[in-house]
N, C-alpha and C positions, 0 to 999 in steps of 0.2 A: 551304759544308758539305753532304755528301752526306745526302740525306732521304729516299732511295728504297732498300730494302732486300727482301731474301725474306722476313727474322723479322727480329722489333724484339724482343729484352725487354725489359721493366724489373723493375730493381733486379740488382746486381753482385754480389749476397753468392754463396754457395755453390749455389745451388737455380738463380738466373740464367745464371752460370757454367756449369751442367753443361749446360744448354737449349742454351747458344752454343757448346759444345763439339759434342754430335751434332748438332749443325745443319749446322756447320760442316765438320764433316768430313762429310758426306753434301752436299759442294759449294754449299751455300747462302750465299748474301751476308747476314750477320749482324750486328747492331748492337746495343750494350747501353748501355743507358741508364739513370743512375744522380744520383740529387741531391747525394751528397758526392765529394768532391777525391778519396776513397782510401779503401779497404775500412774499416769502420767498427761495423761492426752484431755480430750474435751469429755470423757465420762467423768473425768473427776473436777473440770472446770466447768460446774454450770452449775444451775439453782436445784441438781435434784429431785426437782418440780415432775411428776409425772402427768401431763398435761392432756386432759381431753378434748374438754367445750373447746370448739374452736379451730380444732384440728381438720386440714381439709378430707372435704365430704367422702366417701364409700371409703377407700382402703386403708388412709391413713389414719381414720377417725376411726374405724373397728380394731385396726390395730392398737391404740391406745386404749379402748377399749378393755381388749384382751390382754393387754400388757400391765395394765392396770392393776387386773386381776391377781396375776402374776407373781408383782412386785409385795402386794398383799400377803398373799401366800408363803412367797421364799423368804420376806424380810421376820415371819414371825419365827422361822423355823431357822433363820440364820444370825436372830440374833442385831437385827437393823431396825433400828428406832423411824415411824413415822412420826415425824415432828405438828403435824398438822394435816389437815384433808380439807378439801374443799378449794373452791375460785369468788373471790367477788370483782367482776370488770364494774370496775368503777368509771361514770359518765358523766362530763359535766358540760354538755353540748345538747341541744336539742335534738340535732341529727344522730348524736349517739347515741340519746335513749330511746329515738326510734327502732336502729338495727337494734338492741340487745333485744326490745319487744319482737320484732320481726323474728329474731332467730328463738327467743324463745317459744313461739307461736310454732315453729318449724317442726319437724323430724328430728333433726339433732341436739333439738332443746328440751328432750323429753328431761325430767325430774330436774330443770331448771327454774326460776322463777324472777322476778323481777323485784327488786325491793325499794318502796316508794318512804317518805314524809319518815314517819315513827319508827321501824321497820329497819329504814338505813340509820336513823339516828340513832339506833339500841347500839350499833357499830363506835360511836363517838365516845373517845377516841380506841382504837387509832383513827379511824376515818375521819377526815375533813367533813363532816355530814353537809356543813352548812354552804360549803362548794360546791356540792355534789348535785344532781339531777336523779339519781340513781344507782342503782348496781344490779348487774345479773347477777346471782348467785348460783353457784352450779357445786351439786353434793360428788360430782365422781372423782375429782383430784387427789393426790395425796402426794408428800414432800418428804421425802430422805436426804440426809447430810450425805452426799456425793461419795467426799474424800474420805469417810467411812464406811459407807454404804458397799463399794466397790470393793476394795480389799475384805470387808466379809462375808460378801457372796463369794471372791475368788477359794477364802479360805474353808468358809464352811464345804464349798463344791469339793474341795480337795480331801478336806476329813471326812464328808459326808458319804460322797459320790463315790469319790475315787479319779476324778480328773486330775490329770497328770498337767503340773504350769512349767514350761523349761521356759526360764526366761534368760536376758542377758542372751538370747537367740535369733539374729537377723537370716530373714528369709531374703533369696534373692531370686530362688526361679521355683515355678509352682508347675507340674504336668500333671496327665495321669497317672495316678497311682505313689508319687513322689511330689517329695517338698525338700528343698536344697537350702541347706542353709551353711553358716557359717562353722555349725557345729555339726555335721555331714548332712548323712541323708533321713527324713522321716518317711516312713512308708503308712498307706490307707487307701483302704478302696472307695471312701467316702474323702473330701475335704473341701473347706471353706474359708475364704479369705475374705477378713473384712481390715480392710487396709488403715482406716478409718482416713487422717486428711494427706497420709503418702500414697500421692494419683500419681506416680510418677516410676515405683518400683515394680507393679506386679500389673501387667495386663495397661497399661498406661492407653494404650489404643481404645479400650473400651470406654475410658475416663474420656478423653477427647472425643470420642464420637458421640457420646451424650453431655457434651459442654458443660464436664466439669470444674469448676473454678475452685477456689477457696475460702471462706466466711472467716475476717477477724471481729471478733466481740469482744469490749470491754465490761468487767464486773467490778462488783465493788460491796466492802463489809462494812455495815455502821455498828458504834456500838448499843448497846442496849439502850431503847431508846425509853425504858420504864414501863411500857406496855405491851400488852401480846398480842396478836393478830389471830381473827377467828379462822382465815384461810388465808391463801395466799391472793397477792394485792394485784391488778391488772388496771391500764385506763384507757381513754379513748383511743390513744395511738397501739393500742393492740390489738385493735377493731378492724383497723389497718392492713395488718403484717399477718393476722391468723386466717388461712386461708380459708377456715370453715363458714365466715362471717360473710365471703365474694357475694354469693346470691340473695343478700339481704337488698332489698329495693334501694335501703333508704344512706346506701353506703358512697355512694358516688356523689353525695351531696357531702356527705362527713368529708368525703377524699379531700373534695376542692376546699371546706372550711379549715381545713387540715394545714394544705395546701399556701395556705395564705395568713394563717395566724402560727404556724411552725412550722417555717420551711427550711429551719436548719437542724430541727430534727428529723423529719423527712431527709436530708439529704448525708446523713450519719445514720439512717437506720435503724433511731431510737425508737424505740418502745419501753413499757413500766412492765417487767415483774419485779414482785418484792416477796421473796418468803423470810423466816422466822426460825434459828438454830436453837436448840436448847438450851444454852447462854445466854438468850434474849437480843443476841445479836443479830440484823438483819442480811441480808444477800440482795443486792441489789444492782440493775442490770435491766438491759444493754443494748448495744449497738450493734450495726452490722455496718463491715467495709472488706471488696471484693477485692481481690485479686489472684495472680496463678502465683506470687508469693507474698503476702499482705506483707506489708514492713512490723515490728516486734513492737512498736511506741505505743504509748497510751497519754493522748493528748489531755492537757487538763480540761479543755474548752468541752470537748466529749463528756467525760464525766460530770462535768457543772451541768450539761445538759439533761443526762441521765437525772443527777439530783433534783434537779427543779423539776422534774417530772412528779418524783416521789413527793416532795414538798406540796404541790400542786396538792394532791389527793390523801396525803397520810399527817399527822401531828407531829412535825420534825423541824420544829424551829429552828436546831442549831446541829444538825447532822456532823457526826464527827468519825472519820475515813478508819478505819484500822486495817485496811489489805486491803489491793488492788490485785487483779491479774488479767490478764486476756485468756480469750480463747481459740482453737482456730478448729472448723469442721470443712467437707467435703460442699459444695454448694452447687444447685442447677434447679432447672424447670418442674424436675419430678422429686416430689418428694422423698424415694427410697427403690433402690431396682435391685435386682440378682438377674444374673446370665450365666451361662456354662460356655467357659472357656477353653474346657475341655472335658472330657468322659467322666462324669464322679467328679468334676471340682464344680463349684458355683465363689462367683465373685460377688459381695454384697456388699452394699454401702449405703447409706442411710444420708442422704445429700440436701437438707433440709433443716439440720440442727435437731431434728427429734427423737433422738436415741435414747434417749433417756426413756422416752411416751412412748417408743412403737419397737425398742428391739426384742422383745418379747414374742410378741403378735408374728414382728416378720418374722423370727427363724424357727419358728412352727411352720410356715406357711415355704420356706426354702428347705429344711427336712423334708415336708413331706414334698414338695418336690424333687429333691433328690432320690426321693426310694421309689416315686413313680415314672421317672427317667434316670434312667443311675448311668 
């Protein structure tokens, strides 16, 4: 087995992947190293959704941005179906269709627009038009099938590239220039760990000093509900939860209306995304509940919530379940950090749920860190 490489990372999910993609095509001999047989983690449990509007303001919203981009690019050339582009936050509060006007008015709302009367009615069905107050509409998003999506980035990387995947490969100590694992030693003068929600194996000291926790979220499949969606579905309660929407004026008035007509979703951490698989099947989701080991259950009381969410704002009279699963990520204050642990290693993690939206962006942005401090 080959043990000498330029970059080593660990872990395969979507943050590892994007590391061994600019690695690799900037001609470096690359190897990813990974403890399960096949993608596994929160890259393959979540809606795909690569997610802009919305994302908080300067680094994590450029990063999406760029990661955006990206996923454009690699998915035509690997072979990854986009299933749909686009966002419409859908609002059915006064205070809601303030902020979506305020944020489209803003910086970050550029080639956003607001859609009023006729406009959100062309949407009917799926959209509830006649619930609705409005919808921001935002052209930058786009939606890949996760569980697909991941294993043919891995694989085209491999046929394409040349990245080297040793998986069924637990790492248990990382220094300079060495990576120790169960299947010996790998060697690099570059390397990168993106742990994803194991705070606890590699550098744990660094997780604790920026209080990292861990995010469980419940998902959920309906079946084809007879119609298709023009983008993916958002509603007031994601107004909420997306940090790019904090410096909208008119949000602290949603909060408390929020506040006092669903305060058990507020306190399950529900919000509406709904994207749309090529089956006509929907993905629909989710919650958020903290802890340093979340319990594995998926209450049903959670998901009636999630549902009536979707019911609220989409034509689902009779919603009917086919998969459930959870998910679990890294969780804390900042959205996504890297530090150097040691000479040539960086530790990265994406603490926020946005991996999907910004692993791109960031590991261009920790490459070139690392060649400018090696």
């Amino acid at each position: 087995m080959d043990r000498e490489y330029d970059l080593v990372v660990v872990g395969a999910g979507i943050l590892g992947l994007a590391h061994a993609l600019h690695a690799a095509r900037r001609g470096l001999k690359v190897a990813v190293l990974d403890r399960d047989a096949q993608a596994n983690g929160a890259s393959i449990r979540n809606f795909g959704f690569v997610t802009v509007t919305g994302q908080g303001a300067r680094d994590t919203w450029r990063r999406a941005r760029r990661s955006r981009d990206i996923w454009a690019e690699v998915a035509a050339l690997a072979g990854i179906a986009v299933h749909h582009r686009g966002l419409l936050m859908t609002v059915r509060r006064p205070e809601a269709a303030a902020v979506i006007e305020e944020f489209a008015a803003g910086p970050m709302g550029e080639g956003c627009r607001v859609l009023h009367g006729t406009e959100l009615a062309a949407h009917a069905p799926p959209l509830r038009a006649d619930h609705l107050l409005a919808a921001l509409h935002s052209p930058h998003e786009l939606r890949v099938e996760s569980r697909d999506a991941i294993p043919r980035l891995a694989g085209w990387m491999e046929a394409a590239l040349g990245v080297r995947f040793h998986r069924r490969v637990a790492v248990h100590a990382v220094e300079a220039g060495r990576v120790e694992t169960a299947a010996g030693t790998f060697r690099a003068s570059r390397i990168v760990v993106c742990p994803g929600p194991d705070i606890a194996t590699l550098f744990p000291d660094a997780f604790a000093r920026r209080g990292v926790t861990l995010c469980k979220l419940h998902m959920l499949r309906l079946a084809d509900p007879g119609w298709r969606l023009p983008a993916a579905v958002m509603s007031d309660l994601g107004l909420h939860r997306y940090r790019g929407y904090a410096e909208c004026p008119s949000l602290p008035a949603l909060r408390a209306r929020l506040a006092t007509e669903q305060p058990e979703e507020l306190a399950h951490g529900v919000h509406l995304i709904v994207v749309q698989s090529a089956d006509g099947s929907l993905v629909v989701g989710d919650s958020h509940h903290y802890g340093d080991t979340p319990d594995p259950f998926q209450p049903e009381e959670v998901d009636a919530l999630i549902l009536n969410e979707a019911r609220a704002v989409l034509d689902l009279p009779a919603p009917r379940v086919v998969e459930r699963w959870t998910g679990l990520y890294p969780s804390a204050s900042e959205d996504a950090f890297f530090e150097a642990p040691a000479r040539g290693v960086r530790l990265v993690s994406v603490t926020s749920g946005t991996g999907a939206s910004t692993a791109f962006g960031l590991a261009e942005e920790v490459l070139a860190d690392l060649e400018a401090n090696p």
